[in-house]
C-alpha positions as CSV (number, residue, x, y, z in Angstrom):
1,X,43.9,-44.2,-16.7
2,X,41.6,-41.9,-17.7
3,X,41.9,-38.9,-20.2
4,X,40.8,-36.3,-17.6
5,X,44.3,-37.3,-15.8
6,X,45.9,-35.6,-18.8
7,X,44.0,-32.4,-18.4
8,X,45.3,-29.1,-17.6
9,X,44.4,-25.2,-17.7
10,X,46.4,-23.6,-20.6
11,X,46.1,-19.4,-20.8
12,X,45.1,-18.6,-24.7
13,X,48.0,-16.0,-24.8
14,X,50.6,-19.0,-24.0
15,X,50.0,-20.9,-27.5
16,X,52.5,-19.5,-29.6
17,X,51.5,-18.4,-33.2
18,X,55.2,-17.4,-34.6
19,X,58.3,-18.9,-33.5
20,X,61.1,-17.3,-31.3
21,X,63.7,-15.6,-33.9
22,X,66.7,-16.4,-34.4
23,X,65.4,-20.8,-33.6
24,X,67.9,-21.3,-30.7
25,X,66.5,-18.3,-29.1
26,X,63.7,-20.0,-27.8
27,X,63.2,-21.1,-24.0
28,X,64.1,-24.3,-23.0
29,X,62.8,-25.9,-19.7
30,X,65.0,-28.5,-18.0
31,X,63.5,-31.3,-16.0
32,X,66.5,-33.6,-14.4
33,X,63.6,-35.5,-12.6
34,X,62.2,-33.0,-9.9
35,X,65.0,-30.4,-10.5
36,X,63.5,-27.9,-12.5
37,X,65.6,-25.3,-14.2
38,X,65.2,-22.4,-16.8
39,X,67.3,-22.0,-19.8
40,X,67.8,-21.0,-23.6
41,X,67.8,-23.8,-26.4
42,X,71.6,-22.5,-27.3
43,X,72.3,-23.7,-23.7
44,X,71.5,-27.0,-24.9
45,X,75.3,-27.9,-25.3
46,X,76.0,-27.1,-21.6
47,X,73.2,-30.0,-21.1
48,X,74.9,-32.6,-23.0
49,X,77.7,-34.8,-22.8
50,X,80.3,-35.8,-24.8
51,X,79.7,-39.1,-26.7
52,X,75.6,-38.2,-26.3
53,X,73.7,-38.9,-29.3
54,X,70.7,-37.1,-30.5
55,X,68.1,-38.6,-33.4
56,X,66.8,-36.2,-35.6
57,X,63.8,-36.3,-37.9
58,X,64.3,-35.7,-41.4
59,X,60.8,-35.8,-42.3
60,X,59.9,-32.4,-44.7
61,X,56.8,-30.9,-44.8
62,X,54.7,-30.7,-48.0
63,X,52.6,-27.7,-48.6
64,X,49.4,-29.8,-47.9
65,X,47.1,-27.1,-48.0
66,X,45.1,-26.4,-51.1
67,X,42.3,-24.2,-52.2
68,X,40.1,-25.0,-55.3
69,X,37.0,-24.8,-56.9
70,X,35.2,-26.8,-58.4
71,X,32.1,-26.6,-61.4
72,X,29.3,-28.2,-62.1
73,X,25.8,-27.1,-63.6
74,X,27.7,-23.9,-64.5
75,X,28.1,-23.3,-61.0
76,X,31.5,-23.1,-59.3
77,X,31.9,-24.0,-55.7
78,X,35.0,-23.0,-53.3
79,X,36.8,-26.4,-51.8
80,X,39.7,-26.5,-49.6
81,X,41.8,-29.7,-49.3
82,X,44.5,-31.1,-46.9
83,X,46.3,-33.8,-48.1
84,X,46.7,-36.8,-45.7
85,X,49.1,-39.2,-47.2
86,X,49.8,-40.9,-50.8
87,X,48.4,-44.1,-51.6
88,X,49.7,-46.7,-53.1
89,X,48.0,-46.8,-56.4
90,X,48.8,-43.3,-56.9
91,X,45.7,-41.2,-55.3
92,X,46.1,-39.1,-52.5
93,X,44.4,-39.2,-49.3
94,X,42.6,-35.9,-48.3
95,X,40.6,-34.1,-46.1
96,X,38.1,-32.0,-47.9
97,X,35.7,-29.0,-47.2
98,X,32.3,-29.1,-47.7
99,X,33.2,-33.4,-48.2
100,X,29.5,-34.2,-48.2
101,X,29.3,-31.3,-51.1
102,X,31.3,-32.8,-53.6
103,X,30.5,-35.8,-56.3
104,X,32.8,-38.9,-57.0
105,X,34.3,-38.1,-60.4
106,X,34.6,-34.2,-59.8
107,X,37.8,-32.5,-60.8
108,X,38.9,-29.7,-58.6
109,X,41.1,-27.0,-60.0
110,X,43.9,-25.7,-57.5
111,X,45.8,-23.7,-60.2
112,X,46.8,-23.4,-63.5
113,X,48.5,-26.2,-63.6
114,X,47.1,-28.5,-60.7
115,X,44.2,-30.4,-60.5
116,X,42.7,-33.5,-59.5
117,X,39.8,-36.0,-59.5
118,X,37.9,-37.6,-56.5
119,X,38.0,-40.8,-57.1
120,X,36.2,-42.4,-53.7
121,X,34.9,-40.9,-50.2
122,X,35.0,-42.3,-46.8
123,X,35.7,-42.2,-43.0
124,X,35.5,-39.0,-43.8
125,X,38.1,-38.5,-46.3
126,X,38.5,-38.5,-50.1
127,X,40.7,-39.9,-52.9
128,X,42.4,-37.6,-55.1
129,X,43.8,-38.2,-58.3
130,X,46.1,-35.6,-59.6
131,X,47.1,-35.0,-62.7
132,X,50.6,-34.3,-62.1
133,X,53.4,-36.9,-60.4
134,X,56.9,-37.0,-59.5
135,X,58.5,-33.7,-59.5
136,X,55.7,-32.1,-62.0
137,X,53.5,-32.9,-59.1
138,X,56.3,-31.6,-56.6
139,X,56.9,-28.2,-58.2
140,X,53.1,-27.5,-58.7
141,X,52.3,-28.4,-55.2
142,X,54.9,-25.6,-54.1
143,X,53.3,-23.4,-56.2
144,X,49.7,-23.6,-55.3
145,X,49.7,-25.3,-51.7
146,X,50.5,-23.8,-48.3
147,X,52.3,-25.0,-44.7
148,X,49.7,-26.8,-42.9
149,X,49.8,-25.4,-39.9
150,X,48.4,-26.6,-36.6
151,X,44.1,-26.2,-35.9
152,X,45.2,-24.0,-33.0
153,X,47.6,-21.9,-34.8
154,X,45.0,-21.8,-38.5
155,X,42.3,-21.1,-36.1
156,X,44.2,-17.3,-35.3
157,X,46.1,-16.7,-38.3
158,X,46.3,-18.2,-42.3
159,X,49.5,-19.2,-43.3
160,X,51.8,-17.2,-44.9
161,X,55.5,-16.9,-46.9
162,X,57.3,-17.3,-43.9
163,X,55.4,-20.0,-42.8
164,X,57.2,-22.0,-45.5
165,X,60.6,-21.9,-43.7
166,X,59.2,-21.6,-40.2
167,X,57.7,-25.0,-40.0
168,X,60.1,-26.7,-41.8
169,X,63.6,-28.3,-39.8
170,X,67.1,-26.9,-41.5
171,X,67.8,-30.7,-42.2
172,X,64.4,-31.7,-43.7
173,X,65.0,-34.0,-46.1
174,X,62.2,-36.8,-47.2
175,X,58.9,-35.4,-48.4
176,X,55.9,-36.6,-47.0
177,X,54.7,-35.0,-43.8
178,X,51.7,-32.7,-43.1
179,X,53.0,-31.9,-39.7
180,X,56.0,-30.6,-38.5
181,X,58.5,-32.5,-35.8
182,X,58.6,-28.9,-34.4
183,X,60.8,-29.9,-31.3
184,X,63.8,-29.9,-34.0
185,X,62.4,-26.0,-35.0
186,X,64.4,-24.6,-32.4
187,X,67.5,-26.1,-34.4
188,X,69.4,-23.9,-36.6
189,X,73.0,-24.2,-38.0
190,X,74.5,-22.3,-35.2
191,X,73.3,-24.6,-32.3
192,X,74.3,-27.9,-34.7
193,X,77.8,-26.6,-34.9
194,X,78.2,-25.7,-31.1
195,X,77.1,-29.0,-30.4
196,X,79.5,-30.8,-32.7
197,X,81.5,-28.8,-30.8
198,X,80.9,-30.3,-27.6
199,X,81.3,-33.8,-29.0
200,X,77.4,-34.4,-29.6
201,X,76.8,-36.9,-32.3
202,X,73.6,-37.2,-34.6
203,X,71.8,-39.7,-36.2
204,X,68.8,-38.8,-38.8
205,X,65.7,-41.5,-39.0
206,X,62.4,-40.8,-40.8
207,X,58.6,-40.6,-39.9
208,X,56.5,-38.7,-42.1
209,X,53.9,-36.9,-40.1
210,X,50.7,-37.1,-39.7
211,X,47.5,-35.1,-39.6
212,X,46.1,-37.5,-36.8
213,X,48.6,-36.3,-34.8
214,X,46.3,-33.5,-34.5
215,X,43.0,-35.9,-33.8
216,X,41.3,-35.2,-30.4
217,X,41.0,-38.5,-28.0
218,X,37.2,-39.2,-27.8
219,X,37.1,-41.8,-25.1
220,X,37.6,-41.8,-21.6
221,X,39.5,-44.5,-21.2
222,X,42.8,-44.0,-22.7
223,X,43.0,-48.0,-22.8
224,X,40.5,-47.6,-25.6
225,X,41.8,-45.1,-27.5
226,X,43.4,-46.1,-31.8
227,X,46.6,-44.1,-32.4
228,X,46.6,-43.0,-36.5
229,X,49.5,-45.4,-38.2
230,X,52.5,-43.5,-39.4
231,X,55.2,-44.7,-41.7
232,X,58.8,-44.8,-40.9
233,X,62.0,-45.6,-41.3
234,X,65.7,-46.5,-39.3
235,X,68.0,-47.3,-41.7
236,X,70.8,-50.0,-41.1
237,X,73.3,-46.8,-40.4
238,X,71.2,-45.4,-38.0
239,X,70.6,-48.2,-36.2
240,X,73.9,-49.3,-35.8
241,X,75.2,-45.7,-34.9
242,X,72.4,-45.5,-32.4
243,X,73.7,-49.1,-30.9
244,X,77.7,-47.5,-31.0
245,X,76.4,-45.0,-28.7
246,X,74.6,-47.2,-26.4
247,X,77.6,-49.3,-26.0
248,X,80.1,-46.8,-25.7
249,X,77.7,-45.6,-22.3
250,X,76.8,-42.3,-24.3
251,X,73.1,-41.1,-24.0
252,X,70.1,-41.8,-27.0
253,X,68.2,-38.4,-27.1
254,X,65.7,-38.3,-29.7
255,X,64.4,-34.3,-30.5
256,X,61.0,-34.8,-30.6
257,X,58.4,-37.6,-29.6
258,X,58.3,-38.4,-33.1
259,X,61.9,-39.8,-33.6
260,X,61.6,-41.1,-29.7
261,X,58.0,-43.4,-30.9
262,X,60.0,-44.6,-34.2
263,X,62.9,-45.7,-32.1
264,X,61.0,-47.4,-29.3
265,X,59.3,-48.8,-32.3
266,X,62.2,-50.3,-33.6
267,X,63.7,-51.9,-30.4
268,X,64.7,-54.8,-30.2
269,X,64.9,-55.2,-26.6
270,X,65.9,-53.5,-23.7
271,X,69.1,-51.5,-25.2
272,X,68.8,-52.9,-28.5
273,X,67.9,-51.4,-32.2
274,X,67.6,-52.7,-35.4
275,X,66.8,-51.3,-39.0
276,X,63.1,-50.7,-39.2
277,X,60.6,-50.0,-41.9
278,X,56.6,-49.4,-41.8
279,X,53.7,-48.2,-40.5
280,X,54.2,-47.8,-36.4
281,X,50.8,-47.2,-34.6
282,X,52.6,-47.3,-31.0
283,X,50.6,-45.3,-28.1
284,X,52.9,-44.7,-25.7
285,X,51.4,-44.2,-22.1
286,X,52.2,-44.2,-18.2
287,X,53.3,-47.9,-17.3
288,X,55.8,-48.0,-21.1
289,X,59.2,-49.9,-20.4
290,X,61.3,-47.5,-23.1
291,X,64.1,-49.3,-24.2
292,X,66.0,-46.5,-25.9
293,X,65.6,-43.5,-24.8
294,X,67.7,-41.9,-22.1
295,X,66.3,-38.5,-22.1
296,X,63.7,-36.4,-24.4
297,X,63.8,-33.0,-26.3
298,X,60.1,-32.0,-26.8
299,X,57.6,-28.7,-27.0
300,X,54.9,-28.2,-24.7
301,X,51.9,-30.4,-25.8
302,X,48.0,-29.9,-25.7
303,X,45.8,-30.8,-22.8
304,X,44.3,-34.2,-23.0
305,X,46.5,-35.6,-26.0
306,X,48.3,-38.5,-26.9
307,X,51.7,-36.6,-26.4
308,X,50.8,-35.3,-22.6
309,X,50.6,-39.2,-22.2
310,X,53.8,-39.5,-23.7
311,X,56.0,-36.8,-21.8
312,X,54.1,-38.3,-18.6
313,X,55.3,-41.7,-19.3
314,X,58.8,-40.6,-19.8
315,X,59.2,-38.4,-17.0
316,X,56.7,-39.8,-14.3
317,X,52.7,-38.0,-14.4
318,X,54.0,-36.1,-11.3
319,X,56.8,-35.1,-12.3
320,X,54.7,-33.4,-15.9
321,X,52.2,-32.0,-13.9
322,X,55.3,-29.7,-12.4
323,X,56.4,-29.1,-15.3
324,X,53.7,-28.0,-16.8
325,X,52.8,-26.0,-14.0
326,X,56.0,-24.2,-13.8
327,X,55.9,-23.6,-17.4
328,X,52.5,-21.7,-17.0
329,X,53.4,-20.0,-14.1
330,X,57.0,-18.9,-16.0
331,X,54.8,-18.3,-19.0
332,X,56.6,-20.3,-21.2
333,X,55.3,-20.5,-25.0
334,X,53.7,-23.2,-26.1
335,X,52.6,-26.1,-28.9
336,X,54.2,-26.1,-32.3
337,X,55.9,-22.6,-32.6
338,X,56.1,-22.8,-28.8
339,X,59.2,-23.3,-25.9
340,X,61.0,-26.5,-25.4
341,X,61.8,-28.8,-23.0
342,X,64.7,-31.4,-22.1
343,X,63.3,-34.2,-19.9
344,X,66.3,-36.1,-18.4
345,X,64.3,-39.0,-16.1
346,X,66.2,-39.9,-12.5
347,X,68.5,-37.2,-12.5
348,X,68.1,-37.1,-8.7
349,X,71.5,-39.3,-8.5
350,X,73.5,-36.9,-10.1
351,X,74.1,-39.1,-12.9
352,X,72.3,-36.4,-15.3
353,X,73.7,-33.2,-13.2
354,X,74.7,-30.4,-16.3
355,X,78.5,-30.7,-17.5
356,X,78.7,-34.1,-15.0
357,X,81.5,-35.6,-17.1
358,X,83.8,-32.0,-17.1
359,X,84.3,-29.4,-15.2
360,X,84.5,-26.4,-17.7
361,X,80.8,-25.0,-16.7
């Protein structure tokens, strides 16, 4: 297929910049195959069954964003940083501005009490060695870093206080992400209790996000394209909650296409899940057999992205492009602070139909 298939026509004013307030506010679009109906995220119980089961990243965000300067000649020179990922010998991986402006063996000051050498360049990052780990490293992080938010958010607004609770899940728990699994944004204690409530069960997995989840695809076709490599985790419990579900006929709904790729990565077979730990560099596109998944809690993605190619394999490219267009036409908010959507695939059958198992609508 080619990347122009996963092109659309997106209004500037639609691309949210702040999220809906209180979380569970927000809209939620649900697609029960061509059935398309408009909703409210703390309707999401009404959607669900009893015995469902939704998995929930747990990945938190690290203040990635740093400003410094650094000196040399008796000069000093503004550089910004992003941090990528941690290495395994210690050094960071980082995106820096002006890269081609700063020397091997630098320091760059971010604060008082953070700072850190570059210690190699290339593919157009850098390695950073602070001088600060463990929770030293942690604490003066929170001090002098900010939220990294999205290119298409950063490009209209800096980040800010509130950022630092926006773009962060109410269950985040592992640091190590630059990016958000923002589908789960729209979760806040209120809508977890209503749906223990209705008998919804949750299992948390990890996959610390990316920055290349941000990276444009350059080629046209999508065949060619290298998805970034991630790392991840499905612990034993999780994997065998996950198969209690499937074998009691309950539903696997991962909130976000990041938990749904790190499950699909950890299948088995059709059905089956086992504990899983690594990197996962899985590209998920039309033609996909998913052998987890039974439905899909997502926000609305960017034209031309990895994740269009996602939602279109889940749901059908037909069935996304309706989607999508209703969404525009019903003005819908959308990327990371944006609207949501529940995609429930051959609903046509009734077999999906809201509040199927009860009568209480």
């Amino acid at each position: 297929m080619r990347l122009s298939d996963f092109d659309f026509d997106l209004p500037d004013d639609l691309i949210a910049t702040r999220p809906a307030r209180p979380r569970s506010s927000a809209r939620l679009l649900v697609a029960e195959g061509c059935r398309i109906t408009d909703a409210v995220v703390s309707d999401l119980p009404d959607w669900l069954r009893p015995g469902d089961r939704l998995v929930l990243n747990d990945t938190k965000v690290i203040p990635a964003r740093l400003s410094g300067t650094r000196h040399r000649d008796g000069n000093a020179a503004r550089v910004e940083a992003t941090l990528l990922e941690p290495k395994a010998d210690g050094t960071w991986g980082a995106l820096l501005k002006p890269l081609k402006k700063v020397h091997d063996g630098e320091e760059i000051l971010f604060s008082d009490a953070l700072s850190a050498v570059v210690e190699g360049r290339g593919d157009g990052q850098a390695r950073l060695r602070f001088n600060l780990a463990g929770e030293d490293f942690d604490a003066a992080l929170a001090d002098a870093g900010a939220m990294p938010l999205p290119p298409y958010i950063a490009a209209k607004r800096a980040a800010d206080a509130q950022d630092r609770e926006d773009y962060q899940t109410v269950w985040a728990k592992h640091q190590g992400a630059v990016a958000a699994p923002t589908a789960s944004l729209h979760f806040d204690d209120a809508l977890l209790d209503a749906l223990r409530d209705r008998g919804v069960a949750f299992t948390h997995v990890t996959l610390h996000v990316g920055a290349g989840t941000f990276l444009p695809v350059k080629v046209d076709d999508i065949a060619d394209h290298k998805m970034h490599a991630e790392w991840g985790e499905v612990g034993a419990e999780a994997a065998a909650e996950i198969m209690e579900t499937i074998r009691a006929g309950g539903r696997i709904i991962p909130v976000g296409t990041t938990a749904l790729r790190l499950i699909e990565t950890a299948a088995t077979a059709p059905r089956e899940i086992a504990a899983w730990t690594g990197e996962t560099d899985i590209f998920i596109t039309p033609g996909f057999r998913f052998r987890v998944a039974d439905a899909l809690m997502t926000n609305f993605h960017l034209p031309k992205s990895t994740l269009m190619m996602l939602v279109s394999a889940f749901l059908g490219t037909d069935e996304i492009r309706r989607v999508y267009g209703h969404a525009i036409a019903e003005r819908y908010r959308f990327f990371s602070y944006g609207d949501a959507s529940l995609l429930l695939p051959g609903s046509e059958d009734g077999d999906r139909m809201r509040n199927a198992d009860t009568n209480d609508a």
